[in-house]
C-alpha positions, 0 to 999 in steps of 0.5 A: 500500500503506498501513497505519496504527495509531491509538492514542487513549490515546497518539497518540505510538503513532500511526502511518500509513505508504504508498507506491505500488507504484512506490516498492516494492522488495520484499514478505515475508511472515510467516504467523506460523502457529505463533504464538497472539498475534501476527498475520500481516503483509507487511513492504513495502520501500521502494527508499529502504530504508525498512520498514513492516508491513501486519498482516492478521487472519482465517482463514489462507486469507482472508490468504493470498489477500489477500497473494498478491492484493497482490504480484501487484498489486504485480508487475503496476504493475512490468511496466506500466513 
């Protein structure tokens, strides 16, 4: 699972987080459905309890099957164990 931001006018912004799913805790999702400025994002916790968000942008059906589509790739690396 990975996200990043890339910011050219001031790289301090910049940001690149990753884990593998093994390294996953847990998975929450934020639909933000009654919001107009802000986009929908999972917020992956890291088993050292470290936190990061991955944003998504489109039609609320494209998200939520590219959510549903990552968790359960995520519980699927869990049971390969």
């Amino acid at each position: 699972m990975a996200s990043y931001w890339l910011d050219k006018d001031k790289p301090k912004k910049t940001s690149i987080h990753f884990t593998y799913y093994k390294d996953i805790m847990a998975i929450d999702t934020n639909y933000m459905r009654n919001s107009f400025t802000y986009s929908p994002y999972m917020e992956v916790t890291k088993i050292d309890s470290t936190k990061f968000k991955v944003f998504a942008g489109g039609k609320h059906r494209d998200v939520k099957l590219f959510f549903e589509e990552a968790i359960a790739k995520w519980q699927d690396s869990r049971t390969l164990k």
